[in-house]
Backbone as numpy.savetxt, mean C-alpha at the origin, in Angstrom:
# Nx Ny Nz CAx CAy CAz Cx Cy Cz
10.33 -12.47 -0.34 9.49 -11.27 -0.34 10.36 -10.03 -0.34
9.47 -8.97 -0.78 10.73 -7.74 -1.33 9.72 -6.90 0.17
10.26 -6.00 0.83 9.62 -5.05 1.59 10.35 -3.62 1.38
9.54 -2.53 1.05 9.95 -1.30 1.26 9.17 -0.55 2.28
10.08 0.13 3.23 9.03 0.71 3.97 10.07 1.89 3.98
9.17 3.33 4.15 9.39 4.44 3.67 8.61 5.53 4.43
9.57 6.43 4.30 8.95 7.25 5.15 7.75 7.24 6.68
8.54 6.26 7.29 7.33 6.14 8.17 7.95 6.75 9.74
7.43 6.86 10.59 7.71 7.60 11.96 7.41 6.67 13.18
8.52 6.29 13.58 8.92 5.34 15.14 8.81 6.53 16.58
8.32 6.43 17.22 8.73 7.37 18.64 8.50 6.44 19.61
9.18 6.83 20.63 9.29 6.06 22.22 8.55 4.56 22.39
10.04 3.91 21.12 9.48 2.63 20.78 11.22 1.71 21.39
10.97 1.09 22.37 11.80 0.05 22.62 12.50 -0.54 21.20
12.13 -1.39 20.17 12.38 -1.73 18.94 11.98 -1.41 17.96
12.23 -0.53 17.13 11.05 -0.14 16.03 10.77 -1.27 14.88
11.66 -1.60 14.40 12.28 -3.07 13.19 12.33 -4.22 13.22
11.74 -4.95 13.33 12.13 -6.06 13.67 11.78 -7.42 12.67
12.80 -7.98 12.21 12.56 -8.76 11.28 12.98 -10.23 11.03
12.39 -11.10 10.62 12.62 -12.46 10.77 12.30 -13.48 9.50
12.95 -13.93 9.40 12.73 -15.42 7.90 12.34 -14.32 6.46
13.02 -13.46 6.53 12.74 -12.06 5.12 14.01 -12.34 4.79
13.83 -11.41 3.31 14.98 -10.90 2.62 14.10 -9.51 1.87
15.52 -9.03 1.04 15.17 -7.56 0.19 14.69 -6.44 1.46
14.89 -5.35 2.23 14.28 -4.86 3.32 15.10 -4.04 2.37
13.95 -2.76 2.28 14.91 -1.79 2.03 14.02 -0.29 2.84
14.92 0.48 3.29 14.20 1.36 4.50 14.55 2.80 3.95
13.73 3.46 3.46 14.02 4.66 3.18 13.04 5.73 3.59
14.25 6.86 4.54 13.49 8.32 4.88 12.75 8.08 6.32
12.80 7.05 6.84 12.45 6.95 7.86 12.85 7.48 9.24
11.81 8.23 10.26 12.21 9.15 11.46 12.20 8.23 12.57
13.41 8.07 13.64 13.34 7.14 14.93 13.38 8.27 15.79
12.52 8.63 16.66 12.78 9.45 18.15 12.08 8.71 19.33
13.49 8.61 20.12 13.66 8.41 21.65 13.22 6.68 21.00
13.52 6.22 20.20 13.71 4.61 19.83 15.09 4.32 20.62
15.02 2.84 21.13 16.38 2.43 22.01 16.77 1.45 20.78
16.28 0.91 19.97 17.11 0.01 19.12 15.99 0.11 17.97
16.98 0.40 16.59 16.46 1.06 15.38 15.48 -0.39 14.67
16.66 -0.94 14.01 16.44 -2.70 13.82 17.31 -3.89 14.18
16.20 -4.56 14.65 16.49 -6.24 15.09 16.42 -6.98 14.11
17.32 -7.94 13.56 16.96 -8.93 12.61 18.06 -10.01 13.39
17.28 -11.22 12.66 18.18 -12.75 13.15 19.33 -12.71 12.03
19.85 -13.68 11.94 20.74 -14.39 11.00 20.31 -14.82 9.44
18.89 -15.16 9.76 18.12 -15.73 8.40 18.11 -14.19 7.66
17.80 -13.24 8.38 17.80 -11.99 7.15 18.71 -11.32 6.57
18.78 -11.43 4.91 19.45 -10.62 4.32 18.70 -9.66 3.44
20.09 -9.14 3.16 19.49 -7.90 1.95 19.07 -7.30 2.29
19.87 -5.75 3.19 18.87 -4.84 3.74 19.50 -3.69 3.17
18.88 -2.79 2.25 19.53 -1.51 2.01 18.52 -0.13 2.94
19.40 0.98 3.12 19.31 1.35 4.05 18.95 2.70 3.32
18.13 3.71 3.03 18.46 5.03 2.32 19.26 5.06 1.08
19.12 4.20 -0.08 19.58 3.93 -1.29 19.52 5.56 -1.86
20.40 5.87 -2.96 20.58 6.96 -3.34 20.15 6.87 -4.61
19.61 5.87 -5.60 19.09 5.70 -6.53 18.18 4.72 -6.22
16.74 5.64 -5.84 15.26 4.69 -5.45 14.15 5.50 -6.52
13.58 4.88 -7.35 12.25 4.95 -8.07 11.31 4.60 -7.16
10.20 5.90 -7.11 8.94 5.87 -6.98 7.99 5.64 -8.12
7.38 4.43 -8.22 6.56 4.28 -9.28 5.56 4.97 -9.48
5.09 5.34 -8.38 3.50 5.62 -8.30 3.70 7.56 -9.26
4.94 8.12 -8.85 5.13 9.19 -9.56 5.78 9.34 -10.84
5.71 8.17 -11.81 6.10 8.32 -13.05 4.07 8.61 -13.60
4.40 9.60 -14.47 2.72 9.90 -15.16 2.67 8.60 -16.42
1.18 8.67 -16.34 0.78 7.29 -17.81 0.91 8.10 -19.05
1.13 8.18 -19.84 0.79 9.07 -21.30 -0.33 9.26 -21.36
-1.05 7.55 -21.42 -2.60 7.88 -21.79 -3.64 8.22 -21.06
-2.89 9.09 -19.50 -3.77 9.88 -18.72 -4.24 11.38 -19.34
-3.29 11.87 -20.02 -3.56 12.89 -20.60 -4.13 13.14 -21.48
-4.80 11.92 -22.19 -5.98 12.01 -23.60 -7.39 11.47 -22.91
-7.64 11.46 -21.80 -8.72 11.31 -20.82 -9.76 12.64 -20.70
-10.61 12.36 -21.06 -11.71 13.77 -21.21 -11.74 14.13 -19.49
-11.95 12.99 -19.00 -12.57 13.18 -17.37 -11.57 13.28 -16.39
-10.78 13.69 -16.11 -9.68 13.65 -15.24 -10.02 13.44 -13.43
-11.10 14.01 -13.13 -11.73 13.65 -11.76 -12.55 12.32 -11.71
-12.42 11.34 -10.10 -12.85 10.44 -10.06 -14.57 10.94 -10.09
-15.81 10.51 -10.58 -16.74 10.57 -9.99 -17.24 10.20 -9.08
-18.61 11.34 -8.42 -19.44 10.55 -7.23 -20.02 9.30 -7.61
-19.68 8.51 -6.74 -20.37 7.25 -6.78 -21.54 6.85 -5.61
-23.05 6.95 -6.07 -24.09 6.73 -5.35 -24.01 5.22 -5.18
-24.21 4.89 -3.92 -24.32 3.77 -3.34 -25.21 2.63 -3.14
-25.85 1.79 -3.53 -27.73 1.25 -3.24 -27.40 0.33 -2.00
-28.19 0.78 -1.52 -28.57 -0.20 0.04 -29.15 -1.42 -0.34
-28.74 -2.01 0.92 -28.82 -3.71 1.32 -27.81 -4.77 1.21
-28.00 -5.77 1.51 -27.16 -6.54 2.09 -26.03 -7.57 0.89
-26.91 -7.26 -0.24 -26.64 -7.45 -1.69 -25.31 -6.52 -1.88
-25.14 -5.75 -1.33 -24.34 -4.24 -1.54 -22.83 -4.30 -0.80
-22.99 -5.43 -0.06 -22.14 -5.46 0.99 -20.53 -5.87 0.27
-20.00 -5.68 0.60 -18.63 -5.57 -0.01 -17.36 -6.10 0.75
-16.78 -7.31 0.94 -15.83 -8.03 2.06 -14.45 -8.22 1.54
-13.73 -7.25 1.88 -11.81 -7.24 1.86 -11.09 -8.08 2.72
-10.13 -8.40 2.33 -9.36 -9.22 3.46 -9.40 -8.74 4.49
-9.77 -7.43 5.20 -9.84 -7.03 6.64 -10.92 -6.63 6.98
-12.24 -7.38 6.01 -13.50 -7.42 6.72 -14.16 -6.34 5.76
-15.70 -5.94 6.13 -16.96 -5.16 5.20 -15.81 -4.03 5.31
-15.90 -3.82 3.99 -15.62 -1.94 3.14 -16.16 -1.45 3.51
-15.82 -0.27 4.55 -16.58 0.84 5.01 -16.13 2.44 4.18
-16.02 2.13 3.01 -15.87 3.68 2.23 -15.22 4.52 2.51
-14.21 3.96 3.54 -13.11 5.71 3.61 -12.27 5.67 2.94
-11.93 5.10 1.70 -10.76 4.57 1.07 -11.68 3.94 -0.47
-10.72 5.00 -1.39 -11.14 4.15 -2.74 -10.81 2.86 -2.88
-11.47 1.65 -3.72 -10.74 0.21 -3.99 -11.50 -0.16 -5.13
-10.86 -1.35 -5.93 -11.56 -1.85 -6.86 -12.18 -3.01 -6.77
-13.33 -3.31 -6.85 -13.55 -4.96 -6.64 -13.76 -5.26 -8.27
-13.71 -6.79 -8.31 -13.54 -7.11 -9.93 -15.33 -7.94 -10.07
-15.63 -7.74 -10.84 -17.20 -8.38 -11.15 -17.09 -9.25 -12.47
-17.16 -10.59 -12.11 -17.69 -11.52 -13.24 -19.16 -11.90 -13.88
-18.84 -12.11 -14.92 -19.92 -11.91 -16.04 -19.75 -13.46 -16.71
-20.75 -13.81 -17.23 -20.68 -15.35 -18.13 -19.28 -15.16 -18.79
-18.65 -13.83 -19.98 -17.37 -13.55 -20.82 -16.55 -12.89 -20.83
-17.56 -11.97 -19.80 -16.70 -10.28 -19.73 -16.58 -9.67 -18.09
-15.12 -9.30 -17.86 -15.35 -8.56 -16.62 -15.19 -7.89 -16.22
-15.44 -7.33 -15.49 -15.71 -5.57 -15.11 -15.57 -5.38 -13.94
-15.36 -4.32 -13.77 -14.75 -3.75 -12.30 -15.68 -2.64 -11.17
-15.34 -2.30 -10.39 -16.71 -1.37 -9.81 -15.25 -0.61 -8.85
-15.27 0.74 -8.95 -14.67 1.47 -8.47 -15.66 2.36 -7.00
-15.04 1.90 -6.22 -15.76 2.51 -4.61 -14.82 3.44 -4.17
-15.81 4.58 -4.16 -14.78 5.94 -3.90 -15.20 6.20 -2.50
């Protein structure tokens, strides 16, 4: 497994890191205050880069074919009640504070439903 964790914020944490039976860890931009020990790892873990100086963010390269898009804003999405409606993620019913996609099958064709 590859893990990046980034930019995230540790305070008045005994261990902040701690890692076991991994590889690939790579930790970038991350704040430790009043932490007594940054990271713990066993023997089994390798491959840890630390603040790499050549890191790609994917999510900020643009698509081309975002820019030939008439609609650039997500729309409101009205909701229909009942139990039919109900919607279950690996961490239980979708409660809408968070866009996601669920995928919808069809006898040939499938389609997606965007919950904003």
């Amino acid at each position: 497994m590859k893990y990046d964790l980034w930019e995230n914020k540790f305070s008045n944490e005994n261990i902040a890191l701690e890692a076991t039976l991994t590889e690939n860890i790579t930790l970038y931009k991350n704040n430790y205050s009043s932490t007594k020990t940054i990271f713990k790892k066993d023997s089994s873990v390798q491959d840890i880069v630390t603040d790499p100086e050549t890191i790609v963010d994917s999510t900020g390269i643009p698509i081309p074919i975002l820019d030939q898009w008439k609609e650039k804003n997500i729309p409101s999405l009205t909701v229909q009640q009942g139990k039919e409606q109900i919607r279950i993620t690996e961490w239980g019913p979708y409660d809408f504070r968070y866009p996601i996609v669920f995928l919808k099958r069809s006898t040939a064709i499938m389609f997606i439903t965007l919950m904003c």
